[in-house]
C-alpha positions as CSV (number, residue, x, y, z in Angstrom):
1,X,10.1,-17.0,-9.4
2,X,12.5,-14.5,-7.8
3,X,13.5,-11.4,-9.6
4,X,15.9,-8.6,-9.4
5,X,17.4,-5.9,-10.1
6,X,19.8,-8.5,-12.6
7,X,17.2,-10.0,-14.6
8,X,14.5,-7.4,-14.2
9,X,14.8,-6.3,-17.6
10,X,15.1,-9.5,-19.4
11,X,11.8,-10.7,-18.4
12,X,9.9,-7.5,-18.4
13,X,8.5,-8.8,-22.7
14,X,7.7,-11.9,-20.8
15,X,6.0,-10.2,-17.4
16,X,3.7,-8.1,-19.9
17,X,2.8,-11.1,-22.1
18,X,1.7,-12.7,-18.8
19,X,-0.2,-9.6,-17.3
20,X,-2.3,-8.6,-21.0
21,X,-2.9,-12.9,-21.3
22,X,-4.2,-13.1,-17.4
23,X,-7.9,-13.1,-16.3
24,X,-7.1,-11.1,-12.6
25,X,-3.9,-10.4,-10.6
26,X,-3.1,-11.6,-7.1
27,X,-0.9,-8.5,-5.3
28,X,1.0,-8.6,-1.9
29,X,3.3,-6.0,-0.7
30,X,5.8,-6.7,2.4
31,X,7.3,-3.2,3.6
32,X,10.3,-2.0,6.0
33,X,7.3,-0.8,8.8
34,X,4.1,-0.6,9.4
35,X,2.8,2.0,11.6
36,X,5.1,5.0,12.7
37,X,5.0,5.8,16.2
38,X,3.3,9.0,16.5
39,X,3.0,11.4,19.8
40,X,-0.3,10.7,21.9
41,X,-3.2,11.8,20.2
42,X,-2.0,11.3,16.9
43,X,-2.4,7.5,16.3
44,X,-5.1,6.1,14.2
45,X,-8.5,5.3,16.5
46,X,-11.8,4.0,15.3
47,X,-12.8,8.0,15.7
48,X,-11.3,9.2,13.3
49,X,-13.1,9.8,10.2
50,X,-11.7,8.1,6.7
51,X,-9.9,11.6,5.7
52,X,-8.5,11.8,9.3
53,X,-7.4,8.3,9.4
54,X,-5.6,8.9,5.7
55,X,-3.7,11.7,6.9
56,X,-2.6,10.0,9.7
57,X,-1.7,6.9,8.0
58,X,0.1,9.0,5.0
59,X,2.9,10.1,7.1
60,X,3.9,6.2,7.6
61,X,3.5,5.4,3.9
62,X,6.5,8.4,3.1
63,X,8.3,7.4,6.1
64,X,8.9,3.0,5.3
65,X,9.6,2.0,1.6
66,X,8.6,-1.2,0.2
67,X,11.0,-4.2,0.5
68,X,9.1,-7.0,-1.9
69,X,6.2,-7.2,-4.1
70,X,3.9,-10.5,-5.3
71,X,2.3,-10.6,-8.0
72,X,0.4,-13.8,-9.2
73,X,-1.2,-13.4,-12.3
74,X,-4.3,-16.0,-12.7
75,X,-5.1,-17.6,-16.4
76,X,-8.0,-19.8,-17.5
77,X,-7.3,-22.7,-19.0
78,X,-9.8,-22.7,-21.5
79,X,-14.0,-21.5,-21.4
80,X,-15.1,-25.2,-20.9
81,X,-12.7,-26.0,-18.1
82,X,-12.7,-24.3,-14.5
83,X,-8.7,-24.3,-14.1
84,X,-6.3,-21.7,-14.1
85,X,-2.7,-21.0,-13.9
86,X,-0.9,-18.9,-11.4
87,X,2.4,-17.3,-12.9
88,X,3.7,-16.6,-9.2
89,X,6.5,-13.7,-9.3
90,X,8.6,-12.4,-6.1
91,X,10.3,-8.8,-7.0
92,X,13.2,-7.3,-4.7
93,X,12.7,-3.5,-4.6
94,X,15.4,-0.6,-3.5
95,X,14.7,3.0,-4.5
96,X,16.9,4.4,-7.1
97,X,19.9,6.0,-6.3
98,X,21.0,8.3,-9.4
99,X,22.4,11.6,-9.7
100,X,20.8,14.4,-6.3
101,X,18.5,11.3,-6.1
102,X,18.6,9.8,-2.3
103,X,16.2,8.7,-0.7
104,X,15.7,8.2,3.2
105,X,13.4,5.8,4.6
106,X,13.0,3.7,7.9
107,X,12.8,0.3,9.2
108,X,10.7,-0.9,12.0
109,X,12.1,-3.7,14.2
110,X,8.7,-5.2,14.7
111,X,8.4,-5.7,10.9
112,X,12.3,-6.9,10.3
113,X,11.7,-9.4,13.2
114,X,8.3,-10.8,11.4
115,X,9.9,-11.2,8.2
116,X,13.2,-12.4,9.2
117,X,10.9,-15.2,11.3
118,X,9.4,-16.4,7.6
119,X,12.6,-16.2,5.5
120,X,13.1,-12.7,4.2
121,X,16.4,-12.8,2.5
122,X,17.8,-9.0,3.3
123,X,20.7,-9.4,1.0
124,X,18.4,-9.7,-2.7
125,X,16.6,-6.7,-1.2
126,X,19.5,-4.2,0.0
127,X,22.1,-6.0,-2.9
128,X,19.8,-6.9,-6.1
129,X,16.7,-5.0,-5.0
130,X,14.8,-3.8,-8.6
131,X,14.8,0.1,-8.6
132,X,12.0,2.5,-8.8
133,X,10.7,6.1,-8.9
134,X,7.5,7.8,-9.3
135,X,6.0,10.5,-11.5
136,X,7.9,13.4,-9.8
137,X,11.1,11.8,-9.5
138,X,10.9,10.7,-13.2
139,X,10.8,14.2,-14.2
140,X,13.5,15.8,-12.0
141,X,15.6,12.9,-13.7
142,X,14.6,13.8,-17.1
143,X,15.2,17.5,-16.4
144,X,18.9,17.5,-15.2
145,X,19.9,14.8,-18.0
146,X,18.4,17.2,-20.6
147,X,19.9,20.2,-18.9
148,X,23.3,18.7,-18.1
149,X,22.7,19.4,-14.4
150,X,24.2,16.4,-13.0
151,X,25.5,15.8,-9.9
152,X,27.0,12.6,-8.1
153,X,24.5,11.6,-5.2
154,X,26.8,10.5,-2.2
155,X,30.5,11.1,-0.5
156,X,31.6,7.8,-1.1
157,X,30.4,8.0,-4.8
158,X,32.0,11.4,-5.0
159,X,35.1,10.3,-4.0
160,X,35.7,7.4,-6.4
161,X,34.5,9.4,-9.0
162,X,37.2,11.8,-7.9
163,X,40.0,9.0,-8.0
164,X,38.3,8.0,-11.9
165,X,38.8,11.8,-13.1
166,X,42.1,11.9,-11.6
167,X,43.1,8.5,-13.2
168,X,41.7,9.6,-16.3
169,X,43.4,13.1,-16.5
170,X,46.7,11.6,-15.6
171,X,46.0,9.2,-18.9
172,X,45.0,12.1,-21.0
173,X,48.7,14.2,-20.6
174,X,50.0,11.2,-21.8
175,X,47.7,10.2,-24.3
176,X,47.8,10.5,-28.1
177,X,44.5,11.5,-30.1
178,X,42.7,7.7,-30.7
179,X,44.2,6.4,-27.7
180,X,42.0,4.2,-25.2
181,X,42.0,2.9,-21.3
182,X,39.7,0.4,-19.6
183,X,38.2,1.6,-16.1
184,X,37.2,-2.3,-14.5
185,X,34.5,-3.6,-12.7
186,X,32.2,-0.6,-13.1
187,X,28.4,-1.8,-13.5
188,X,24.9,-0.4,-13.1
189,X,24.3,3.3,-12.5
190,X,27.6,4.1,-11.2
191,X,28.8,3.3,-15.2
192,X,26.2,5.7,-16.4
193,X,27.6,8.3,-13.7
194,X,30.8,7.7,-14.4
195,X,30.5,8.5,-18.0
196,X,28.2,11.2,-17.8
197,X,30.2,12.5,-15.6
198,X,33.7,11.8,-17.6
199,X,32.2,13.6,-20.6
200,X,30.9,16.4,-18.8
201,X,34.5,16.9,-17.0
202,X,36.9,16.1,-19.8
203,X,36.3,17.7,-23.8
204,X,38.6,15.6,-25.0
205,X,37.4,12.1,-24.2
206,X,34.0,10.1,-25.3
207,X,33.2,6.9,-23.6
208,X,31.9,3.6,-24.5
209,X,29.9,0.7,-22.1
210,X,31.5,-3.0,-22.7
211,X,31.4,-5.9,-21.0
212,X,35.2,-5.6,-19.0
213,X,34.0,-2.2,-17.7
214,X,34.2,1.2,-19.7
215,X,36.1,2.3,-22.3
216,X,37.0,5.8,-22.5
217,X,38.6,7.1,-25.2
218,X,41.0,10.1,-26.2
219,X,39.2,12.3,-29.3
220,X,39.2,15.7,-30.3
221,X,37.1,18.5,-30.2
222,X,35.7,18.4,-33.2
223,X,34.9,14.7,-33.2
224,X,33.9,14.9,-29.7
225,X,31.1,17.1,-31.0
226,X,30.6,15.1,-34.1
227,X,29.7,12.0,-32.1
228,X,27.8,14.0,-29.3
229,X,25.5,14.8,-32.6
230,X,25.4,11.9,-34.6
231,X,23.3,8.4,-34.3
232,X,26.4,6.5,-33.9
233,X,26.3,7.1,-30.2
234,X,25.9,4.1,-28.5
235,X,22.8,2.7,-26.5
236,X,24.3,2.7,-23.0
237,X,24.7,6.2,-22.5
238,X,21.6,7.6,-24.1
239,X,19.0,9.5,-21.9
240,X,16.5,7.0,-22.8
241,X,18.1,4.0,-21.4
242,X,19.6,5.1,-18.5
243,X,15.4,6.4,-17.7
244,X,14.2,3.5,-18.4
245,X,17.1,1.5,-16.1
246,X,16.4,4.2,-13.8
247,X,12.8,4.1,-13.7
248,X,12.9,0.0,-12.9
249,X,9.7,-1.5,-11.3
250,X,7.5,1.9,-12.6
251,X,7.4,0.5,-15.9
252,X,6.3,-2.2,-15.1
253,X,3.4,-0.9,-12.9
254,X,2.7,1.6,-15.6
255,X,1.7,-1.7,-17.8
256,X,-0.1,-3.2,-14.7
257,X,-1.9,0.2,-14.9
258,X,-2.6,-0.2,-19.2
259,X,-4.0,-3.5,-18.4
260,X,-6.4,-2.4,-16.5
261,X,-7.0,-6.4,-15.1
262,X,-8.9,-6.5,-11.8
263,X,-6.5,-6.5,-8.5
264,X,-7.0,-8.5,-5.6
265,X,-5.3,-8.4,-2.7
266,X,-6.2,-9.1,1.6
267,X,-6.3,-6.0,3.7
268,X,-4.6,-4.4,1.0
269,X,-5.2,-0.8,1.6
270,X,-1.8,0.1,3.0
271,X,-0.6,-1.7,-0.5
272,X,-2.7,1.1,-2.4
273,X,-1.3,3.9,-1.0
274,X,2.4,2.2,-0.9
275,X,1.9,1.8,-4.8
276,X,0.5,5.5,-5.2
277,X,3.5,7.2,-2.8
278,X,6.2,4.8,-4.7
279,X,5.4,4.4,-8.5
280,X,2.5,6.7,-9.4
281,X,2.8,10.5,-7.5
282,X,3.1,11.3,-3.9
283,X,0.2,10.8,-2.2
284,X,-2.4,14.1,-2.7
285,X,-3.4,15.8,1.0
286,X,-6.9,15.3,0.1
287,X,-8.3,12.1,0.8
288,X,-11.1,11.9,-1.7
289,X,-8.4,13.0,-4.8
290,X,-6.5,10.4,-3.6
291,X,-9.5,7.9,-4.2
292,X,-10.1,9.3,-7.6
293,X,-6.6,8.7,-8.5
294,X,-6.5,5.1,-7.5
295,X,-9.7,4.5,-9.2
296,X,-8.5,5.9,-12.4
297,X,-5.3,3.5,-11.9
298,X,-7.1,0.2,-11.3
299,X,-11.0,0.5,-11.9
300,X,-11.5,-3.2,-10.3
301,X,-10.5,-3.7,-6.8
302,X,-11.3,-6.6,-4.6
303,X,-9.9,-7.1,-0.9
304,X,-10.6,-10.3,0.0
305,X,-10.4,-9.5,3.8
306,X,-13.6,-7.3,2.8
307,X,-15.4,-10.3,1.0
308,X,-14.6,-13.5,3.2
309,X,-15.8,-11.3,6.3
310,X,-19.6,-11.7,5.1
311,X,-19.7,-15.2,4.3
312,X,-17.8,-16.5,7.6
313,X,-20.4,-14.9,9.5
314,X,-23.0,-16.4,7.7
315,X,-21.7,-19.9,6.9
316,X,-20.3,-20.0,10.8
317,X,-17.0,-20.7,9.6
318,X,-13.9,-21.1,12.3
319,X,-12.4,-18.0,12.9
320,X,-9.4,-17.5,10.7
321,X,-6.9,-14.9,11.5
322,X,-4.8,-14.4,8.2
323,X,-4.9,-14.9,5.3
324,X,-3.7,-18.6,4.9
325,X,-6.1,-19.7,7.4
326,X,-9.1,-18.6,5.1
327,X,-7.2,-20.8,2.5
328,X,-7.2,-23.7,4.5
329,X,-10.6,-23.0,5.3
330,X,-11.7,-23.2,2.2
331,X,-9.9,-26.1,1.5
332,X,-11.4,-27.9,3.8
333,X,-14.6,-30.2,3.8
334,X,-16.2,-27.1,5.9
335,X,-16.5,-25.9,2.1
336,X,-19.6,-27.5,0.2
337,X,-18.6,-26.4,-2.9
338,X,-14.8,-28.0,-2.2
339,X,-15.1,-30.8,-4.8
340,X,-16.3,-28.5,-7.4
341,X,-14.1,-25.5,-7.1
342,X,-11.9,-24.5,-9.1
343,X,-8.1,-26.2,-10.2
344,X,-5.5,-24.1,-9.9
345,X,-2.2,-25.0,-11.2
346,X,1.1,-23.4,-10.3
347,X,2.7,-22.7,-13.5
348,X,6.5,-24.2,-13.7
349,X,8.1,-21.3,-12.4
350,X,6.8,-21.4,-9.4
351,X,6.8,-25.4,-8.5
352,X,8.3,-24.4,-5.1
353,X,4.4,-23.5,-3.7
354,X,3.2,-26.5,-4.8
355,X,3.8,-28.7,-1.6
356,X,5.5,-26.3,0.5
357,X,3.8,-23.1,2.4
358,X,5.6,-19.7,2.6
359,X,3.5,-17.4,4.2
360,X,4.2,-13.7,4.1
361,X,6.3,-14.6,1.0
362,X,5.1,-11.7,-1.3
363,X,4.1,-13.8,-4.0
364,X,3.0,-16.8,-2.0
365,X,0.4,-14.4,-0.4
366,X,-0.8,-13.1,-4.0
367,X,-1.4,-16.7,-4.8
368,X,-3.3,-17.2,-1.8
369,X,-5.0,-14.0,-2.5
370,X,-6.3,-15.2,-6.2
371,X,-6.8,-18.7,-4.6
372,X,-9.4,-16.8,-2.2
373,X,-11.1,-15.2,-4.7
374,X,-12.0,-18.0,-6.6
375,X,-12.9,-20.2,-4.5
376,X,-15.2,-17.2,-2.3
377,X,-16.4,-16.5,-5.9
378,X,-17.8,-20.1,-6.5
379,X,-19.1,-20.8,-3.2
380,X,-20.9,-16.8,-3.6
381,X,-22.1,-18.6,-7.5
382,X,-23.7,-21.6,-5.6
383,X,-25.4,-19.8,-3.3
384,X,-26.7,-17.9,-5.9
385,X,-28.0,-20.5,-8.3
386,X,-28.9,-23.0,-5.7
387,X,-26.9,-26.4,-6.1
388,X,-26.9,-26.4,-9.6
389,X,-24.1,-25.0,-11.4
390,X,-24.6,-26.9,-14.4
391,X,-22.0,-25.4,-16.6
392,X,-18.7,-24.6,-16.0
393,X,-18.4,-21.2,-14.5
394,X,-16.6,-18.8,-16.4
395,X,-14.5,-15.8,-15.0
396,X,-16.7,-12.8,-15.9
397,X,-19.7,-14.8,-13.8
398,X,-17.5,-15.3,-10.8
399,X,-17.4,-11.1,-11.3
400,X,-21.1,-10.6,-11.4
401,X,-21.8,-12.3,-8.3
402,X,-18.6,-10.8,-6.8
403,X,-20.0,-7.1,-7.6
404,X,-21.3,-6.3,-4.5
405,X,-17.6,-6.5,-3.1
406,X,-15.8,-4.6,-6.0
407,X,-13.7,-1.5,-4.7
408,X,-14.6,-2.2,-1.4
409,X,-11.3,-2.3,0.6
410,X,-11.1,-3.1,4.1
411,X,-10.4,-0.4,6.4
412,X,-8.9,-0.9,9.9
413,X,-9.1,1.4,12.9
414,X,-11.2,4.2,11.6
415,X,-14.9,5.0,12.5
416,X,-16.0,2.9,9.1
417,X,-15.1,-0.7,8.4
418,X,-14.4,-0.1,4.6
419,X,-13.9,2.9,1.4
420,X,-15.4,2.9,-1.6
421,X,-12.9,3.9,-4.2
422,X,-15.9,4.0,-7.0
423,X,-18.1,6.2,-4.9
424,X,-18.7,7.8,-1.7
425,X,-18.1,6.1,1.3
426,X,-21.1,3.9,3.4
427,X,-22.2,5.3,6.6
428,X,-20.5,3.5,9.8
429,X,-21.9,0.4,10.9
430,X,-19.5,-0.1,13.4
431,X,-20.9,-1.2,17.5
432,X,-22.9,2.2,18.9
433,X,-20.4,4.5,21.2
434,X,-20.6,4.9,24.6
435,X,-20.3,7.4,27.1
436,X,-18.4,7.6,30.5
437,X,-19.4,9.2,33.1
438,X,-16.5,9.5,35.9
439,X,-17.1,10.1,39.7
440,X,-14.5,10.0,43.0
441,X,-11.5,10.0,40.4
442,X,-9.9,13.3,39.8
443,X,-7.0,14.1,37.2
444,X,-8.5,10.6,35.2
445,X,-6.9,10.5,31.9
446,X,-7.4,8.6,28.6
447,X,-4.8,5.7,29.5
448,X,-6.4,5.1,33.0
449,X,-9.4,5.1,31.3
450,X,-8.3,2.3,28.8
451,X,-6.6,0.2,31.3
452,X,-9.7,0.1,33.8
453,X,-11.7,-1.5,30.9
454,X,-8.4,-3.3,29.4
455,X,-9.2,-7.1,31.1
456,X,-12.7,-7.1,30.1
457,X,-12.3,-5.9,26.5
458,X,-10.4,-3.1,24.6
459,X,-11.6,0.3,24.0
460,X,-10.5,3.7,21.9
461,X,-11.6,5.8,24.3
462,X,-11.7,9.8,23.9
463,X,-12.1,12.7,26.3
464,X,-15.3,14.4,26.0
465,X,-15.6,16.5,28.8
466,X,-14.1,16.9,32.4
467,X,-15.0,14.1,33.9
468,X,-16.6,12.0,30.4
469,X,-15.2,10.1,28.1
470,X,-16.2,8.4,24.9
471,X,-15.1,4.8,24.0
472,X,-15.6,2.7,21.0
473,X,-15.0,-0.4,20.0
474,X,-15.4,-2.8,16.6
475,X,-17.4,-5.3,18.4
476,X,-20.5,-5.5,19.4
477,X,-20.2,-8.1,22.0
478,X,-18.0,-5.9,23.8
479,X,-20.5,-3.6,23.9
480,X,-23.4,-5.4,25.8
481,X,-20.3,-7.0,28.0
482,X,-19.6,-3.8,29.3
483,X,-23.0,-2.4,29.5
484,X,-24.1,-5.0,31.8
485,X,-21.2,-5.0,33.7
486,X,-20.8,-1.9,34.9
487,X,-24.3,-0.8,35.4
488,X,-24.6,-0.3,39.0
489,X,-20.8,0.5,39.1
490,X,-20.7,3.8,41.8
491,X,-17.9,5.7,40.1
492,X,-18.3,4.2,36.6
493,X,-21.4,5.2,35.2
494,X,-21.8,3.9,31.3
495,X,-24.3,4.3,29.0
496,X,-24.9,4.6,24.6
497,X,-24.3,8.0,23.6
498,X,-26.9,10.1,21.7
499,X,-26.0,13.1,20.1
500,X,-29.1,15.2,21.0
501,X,-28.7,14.4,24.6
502,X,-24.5,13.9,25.4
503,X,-23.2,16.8,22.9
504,X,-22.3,20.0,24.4
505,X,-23.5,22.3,21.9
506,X,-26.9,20.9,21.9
507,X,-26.9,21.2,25.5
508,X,-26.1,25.1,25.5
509,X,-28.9,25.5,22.9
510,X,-31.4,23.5,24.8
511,X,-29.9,25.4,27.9
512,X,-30.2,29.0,26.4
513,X,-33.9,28.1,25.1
514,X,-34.7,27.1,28.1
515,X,-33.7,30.4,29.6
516,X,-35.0,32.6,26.7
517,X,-38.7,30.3,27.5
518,X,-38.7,31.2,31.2
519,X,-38.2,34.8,30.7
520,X,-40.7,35.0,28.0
521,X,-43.3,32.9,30.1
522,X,-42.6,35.3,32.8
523,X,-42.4,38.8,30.8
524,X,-46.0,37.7,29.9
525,X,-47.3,37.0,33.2
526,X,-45.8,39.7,34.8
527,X,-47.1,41.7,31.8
528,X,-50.8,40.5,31.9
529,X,-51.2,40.8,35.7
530,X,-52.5,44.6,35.5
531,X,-55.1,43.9,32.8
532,X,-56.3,41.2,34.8
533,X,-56.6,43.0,38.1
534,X,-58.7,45.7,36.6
């Protein structure tokens, strides 16, 4: 199902009923970019450390916003019976645009090309899109409508509120005390501006929401302050509601964040720190506080790019690229445990997945995501207990067998291959680095460097010295490839490095002991010589 900013609210009883009654939740994020294009130097490389590569990486989280978000939220069907229902739900986002509140972001033409290929309807995003605000915005907008500070947010808004106040002025000279006017076809914030605004502007007038548009009202003084102080005024233009309209989407991640259900998602870091940035706080400068806060938000993270990775090496599956592959994968005889997997059944509001594939549809994704898991999680079960699952498994087993995997989020490009959001990160086990030695090739740089090893295989590769460079790479065929190929190469020499023979500063210390041991050898030969002669 397809919500926006229209029927957001309306379902929001219903969403929460769904999340608090569901066993996990499937998540999938699409966003306006990916990867800002940052100078040389500054791009992500499998050298950088996790805190490096977060830093990095946290300047294209502020700079793209997020365009949709899936959420599939996976039921069991009862404790003797291994089905489940998927309540499959597709949210438009745009940030909120109230009062000084503006925001900037980018698009990437890569990105808008990929989605536009699968579908992406650019209208419900930019037109209907659900709004949404962090921690930090929340509170600036709770500040200025407590203080009264309120200002109107763009020229074009500006100006039509202009042409209102001067409509509304020219009403007023004319007006008698209990006298009304309609303004038309004002909805959404701009009616909570407007009246804000109206009221702040004009003593004399109060104003009321209704359906046609808003009604504003010719009062006096006195009564003007009578209903600014009694309970009679109306919903519409109460702090509280036009907050909560304001705050959209966050409150409903803020009851994702109550329910504390486990989230599953593929690849999904860049959706962690996307949900931090957008609806929690703006992502911290320190990497590890920014772990401890997503930990505290959902203490049961799976990435099932992290998970199917193991068991595809060691069942010899075909290589799948994304994540519907995996599905179909696992849909497949290839599976032994296809027949007894679990059911899943699309609940009614989502009938459209049920014979038709929409890949890098938000919510189609979060289903396959949840799909994955259970169906990774049974086959992890069998293996476990041997062929004999004898009883129907029930969701909690399919978490004790899954535990090895739990907030362990896939990490690409950096010098490790996943963080541990519960705990400090595992040491790299990426392919060793090597070392290149370069001869006959003056003013070689790091691109020459990457394009002479480009055809056979791809490389980071890092200046270490004048004429030596570093390269890594996450496989470790690539490694031995290279190796072998270039080891009688004359002007290429390439070999592993070891720190306690390549590094510079061990070098200088093994070079200044070595000159400190010569002297000494010789201060005591040349200073024993005399007693040896007499």
């Amino acid at each position: 199902m397809e919500l926006g900013a229209d029927r957001f609210e309306q379902k929001l009883p219903l969403l929460e009923e769904l999340v608090l009654g569901s066993d996990f939740l499937g998540l999938d994020i699409e966003f306006t970019g990916l990867r800002s294009i940052f100078p040389k130097g500054q791009q992500t490389s499998l050298f950088d450390s996790p805190a490096e590569w977060y830093l990095k990486t946290k300047k294209s989280i502020q700079q793209f916003t997020v365009c949709q978000i899936g959420l599939s939220m996976f039921s069991s069907m009862g404790r003797k019976s291994n089905k489940y229902i998927a309540h499959s739900y597709n949210f438009f986002l745009f940030p909120t645009t109230l009062g000084i509140m503006d925001s900037e972001f980018s698009f990437q033409a890569s990105s808008i090309l990929f989605l536009n290929q699968y579908g992406f309807d650019y209208n419900k995003f930019l037109k209907n899109g659900i709004p949404y605000m962090n921690e930090e915005q929340e509170k600036k907008i709770k500040q200025d409508l407590l203080t009264g500070n309120w200002k109107v947010r763009s020229t074009l808004d500006k100006d039509q509120m202009k042409v209102v106040i001067d409509e509304v002025t020219r009403w007023l000279e004319m007006a008698q005390e209990g006298d009304w006017m309609t303004l038309p076809d004002i909805t959404g914030f701009q009616a909570f501006e407007v009246q804000l605004v109206l009221r702040q502007a004009l003593p004399t007038v109060w104003t009321l929401m209704k359906d046609k548009g808003i009604l504003v009202k010719k009062v006096s003084r006195q009564y003007r302050w009578c209903l600014e102080n009694s309970s009679r005024d109306h919903d519409d233009c109460r702090r509280e509601k036009i907050l909560l309209s304001a705050r959209g989407f966050a409150v409903f991640f803020q009851m994702l964040v109550k329910a504390k259900k486990p989230l599953v998602g593929h690849n999904m870091m860049m959706d962690l720190l996307h949900l931090h940035e957008k609806f929690y706080r703006p992502l911290p400068e320190s990497y590890e506080q920014f772990k401890l806060n997503i930990h505290g938000l959902f203490p049961v993270l799976i990435d099932t790019k992290n998970v199917t990775k193991q068991i595809w090496k060691e069942l010899s599956f075909p290589r799948a690229s994304n994540l519907l592959e995996v599905y179909e994968v696992l849909n497949s005889d290839l599976n032994p445990t296809k027949n007894s997997c679990p059911v899943i059944i699309h609940a009614s509001e989502c009938i459209k997945y049920v014979e038709t594939k929409y890949p890098h549809e938000a919510a189609y994704d979060a289903f396959l995501c949840g799909s994955v898991l259970l169906k990774v999680a049974h086959l992890l079960l069998y293996r476990t207990t041997g062929s004999g699952i004898r009883m129907e498994p029930t969701f909690p087993q399919y978490l004790d067998v899954l535990a090895p995997y739990v907030n362990q989020v896939n990490l690409i490009r950096a010098c490790i291959s996943k963080i541990n959001f519960s705990g400090p990160d595992s040491p790299s086990n990426r392919p060793p680095t090597l070392i290149l030695k370069v001869k006959r090739w003056p003013g070689v740089d790091e691109e020459q460097v990457y394009y002479e090893f480009k055809d056979l295989c791809k490389f980071d590769v890092r200046r270490f010295t004048c004429n030596q460079f570093l390269l890594m790479t996450n496989k470790f065929k690539d490694v031995r490839i290279v190796l072998q190929e270039y080891r009688y190469h004359p002007d290429l020499q390439v070999t592993l490095y070891r720190y306690w023979r390549h590094s510079p500063n061990i070098n200088c210390i093994l070079q200044i002991c070595g000159v400190v041991t010569t002297w000494a050898f010789l201060a005591f030969i040349l200073g024993g010589s005399p007693s040896i002669i007499q």
